[in-house]
C-alpha positions as CSV (number, residue, x, y, z in Angstrom):
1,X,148.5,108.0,67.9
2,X,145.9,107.6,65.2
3,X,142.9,110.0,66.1
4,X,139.3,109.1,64.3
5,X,137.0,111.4,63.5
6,X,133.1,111.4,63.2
7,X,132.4,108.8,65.6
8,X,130.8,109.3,68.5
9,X,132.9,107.0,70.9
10,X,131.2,106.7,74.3
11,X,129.6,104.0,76.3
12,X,126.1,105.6,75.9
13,X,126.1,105.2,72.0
14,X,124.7,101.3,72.5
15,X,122.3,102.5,74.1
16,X,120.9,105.5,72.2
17,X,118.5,103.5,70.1
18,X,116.6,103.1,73.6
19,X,116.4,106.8,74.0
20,X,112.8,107.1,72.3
21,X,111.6,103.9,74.0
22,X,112.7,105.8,77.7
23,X,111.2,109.2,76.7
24,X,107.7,107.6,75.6
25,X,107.7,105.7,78.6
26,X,108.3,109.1,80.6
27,X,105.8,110.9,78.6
28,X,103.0,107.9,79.2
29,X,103.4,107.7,82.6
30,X,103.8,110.9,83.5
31,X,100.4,112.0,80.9
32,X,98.2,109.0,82.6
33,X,99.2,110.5,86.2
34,X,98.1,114.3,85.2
35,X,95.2,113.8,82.9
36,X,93.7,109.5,84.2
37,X,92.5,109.1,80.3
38,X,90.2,105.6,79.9
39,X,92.4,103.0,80.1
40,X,89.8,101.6,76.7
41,X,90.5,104.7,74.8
42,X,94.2,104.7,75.2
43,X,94.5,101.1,74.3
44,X,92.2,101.8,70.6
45,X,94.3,104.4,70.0
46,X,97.7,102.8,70.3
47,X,96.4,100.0,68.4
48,X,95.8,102.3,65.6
49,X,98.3,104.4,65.8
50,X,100.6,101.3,65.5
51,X,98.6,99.5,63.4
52,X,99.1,103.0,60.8
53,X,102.6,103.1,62.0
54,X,103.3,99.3,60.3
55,X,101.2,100.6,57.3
56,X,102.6,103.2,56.4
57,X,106.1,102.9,57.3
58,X,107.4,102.5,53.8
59,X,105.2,105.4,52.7
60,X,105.4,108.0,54.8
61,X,108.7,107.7,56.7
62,X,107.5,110.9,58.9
63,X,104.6,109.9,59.9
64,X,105.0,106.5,60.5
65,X,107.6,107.4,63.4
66,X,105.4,110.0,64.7
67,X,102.4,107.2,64.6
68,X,105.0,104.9,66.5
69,X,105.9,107.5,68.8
70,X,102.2,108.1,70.2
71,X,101.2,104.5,69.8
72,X,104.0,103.7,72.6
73,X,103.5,106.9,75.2
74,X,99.2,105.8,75.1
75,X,100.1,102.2,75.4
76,X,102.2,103.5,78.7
77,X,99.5,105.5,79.5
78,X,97.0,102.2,79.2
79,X,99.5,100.0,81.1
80,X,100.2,103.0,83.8
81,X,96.8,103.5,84.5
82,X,95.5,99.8,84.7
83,X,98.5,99.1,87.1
84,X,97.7,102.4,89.3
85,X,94.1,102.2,89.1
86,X,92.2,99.7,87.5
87,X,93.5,96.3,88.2
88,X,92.0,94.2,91.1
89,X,95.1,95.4,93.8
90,X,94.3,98.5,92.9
91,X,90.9,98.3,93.3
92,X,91.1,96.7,96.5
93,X,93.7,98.9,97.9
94,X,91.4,101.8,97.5
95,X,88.7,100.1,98.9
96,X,89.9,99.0,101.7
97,X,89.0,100.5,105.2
98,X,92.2,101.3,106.7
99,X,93.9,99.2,110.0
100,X,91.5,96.8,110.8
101,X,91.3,92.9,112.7
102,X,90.9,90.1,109.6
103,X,90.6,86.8,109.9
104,X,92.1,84.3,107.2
105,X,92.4,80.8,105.6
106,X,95.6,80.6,104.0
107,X,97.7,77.9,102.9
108,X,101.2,77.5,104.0
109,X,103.2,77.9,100.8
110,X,107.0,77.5,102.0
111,X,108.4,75.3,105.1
112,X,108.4,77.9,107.9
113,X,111.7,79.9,109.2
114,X,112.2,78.9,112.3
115,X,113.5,82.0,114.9
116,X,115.8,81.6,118.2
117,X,112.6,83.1,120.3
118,X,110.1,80.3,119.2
119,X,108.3,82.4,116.4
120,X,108.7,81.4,112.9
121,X,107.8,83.4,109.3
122,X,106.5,81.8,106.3
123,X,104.7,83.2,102.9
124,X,101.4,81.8,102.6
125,X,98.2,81.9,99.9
126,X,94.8,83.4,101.6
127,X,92.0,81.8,100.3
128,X,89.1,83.6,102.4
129,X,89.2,86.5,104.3
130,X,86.8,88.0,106.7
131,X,87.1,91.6,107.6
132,X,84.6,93.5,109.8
133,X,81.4,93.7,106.8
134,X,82.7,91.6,104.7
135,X,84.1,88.1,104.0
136,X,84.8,86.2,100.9
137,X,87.3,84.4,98.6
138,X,90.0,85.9,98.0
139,X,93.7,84.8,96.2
140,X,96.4,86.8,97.1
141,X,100.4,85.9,98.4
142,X,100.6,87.0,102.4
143,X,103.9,86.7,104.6
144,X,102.5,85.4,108.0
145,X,104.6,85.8,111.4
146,X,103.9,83.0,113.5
147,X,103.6,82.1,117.1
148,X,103.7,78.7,118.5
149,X,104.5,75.1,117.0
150,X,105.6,76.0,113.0
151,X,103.4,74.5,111.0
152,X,104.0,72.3,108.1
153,X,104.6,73.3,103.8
154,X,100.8,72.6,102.5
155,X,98.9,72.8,105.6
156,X,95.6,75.1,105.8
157,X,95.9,77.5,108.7
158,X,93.6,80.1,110.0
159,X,95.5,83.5,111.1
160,X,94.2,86.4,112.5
161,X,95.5,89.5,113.1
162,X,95.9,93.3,111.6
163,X,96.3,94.6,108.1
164,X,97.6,97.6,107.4
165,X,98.7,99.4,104.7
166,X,102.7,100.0,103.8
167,X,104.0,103.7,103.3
168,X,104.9,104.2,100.3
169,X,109.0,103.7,99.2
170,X,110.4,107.4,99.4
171,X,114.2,108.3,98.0
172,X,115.8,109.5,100.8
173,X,118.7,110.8,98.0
């Protein structure tokens, strides 16, 4: 049996070039969750650091990695930080009051599941909302559980009923 030596034989060598890409992933996220920089100025400064990163790469060997490095961990941090905070979910996820009775247009977007007890399930688009304060137009995908007669794929229906929010996933390992 022929042995070889000074390979590194394993399944995770194909995958090592990712390393880097994981660990400033890890670092972004987990900086944007402890410190909540501007989503604005971690944006600029990836862009830079990148931008000097491309620049210099066949300069400054060093540097340019380094330059890459932090350009991808503050671009995590910019896309951690919109998705967590600053896009309109977000926004409206914080705002909103709690368990409350709203009132909806939506429009049905799938035919309807039909169940054995005369209730049926379909996703739907809401178009306007009215909550206790407030009303308005609103775009966002709901699933509906519904009573009665299904309705049809297209129709405009009006639902009303409670929102609440989901608990967060856990890992129960």
């Amino acid at each position: 049996m022929k042995k070889e030596s000074g390979h590194f034989r394993s399944f995770l060598r194909q995958r090592l070039p990712f390393l880097p890409l994981v660990v400033a992933a890890i670092v972004g996220i987990v900086a944007d969750s402890f410190f909540h920089p501007s989503g604005f100025f971690c944006l600029s400064v990836s862009l830079l650091a990148l931008g000097f990163s491309f620049w210099s790469a066949g300069k400054r060997v060093r540097v340019s990695v380094i330059c890459l490095f932090v350009g991808t961990v503050l671009a995590f941090a910019a896309l951690h930080g919109w998705q967590s905070r600053a896009s309109a979910s977000a926004k409206f996820a914080m705002a909103w009051p709690g368990p409350s009775v709203v009132d909806v247009h939506a429009r049905v977007l799938e035919l309807p599941t039909v169940y054995e007890d005369g209730r049926s399930s379909f996703p739907a688009m809401v178009m306007e909302m009215r909550v206790p304060g407030w009303s308005g137009k609103v775009s966002f995908p709901v699933q509906v559980d519904w009573r009665g007669a299904p309705p049809r794929y297209g129709d405009l229906v009006r639902v009303r009923g409670s929102v609440t929010s989901f608990e967060p996933p856990r890992n129960p390992g």
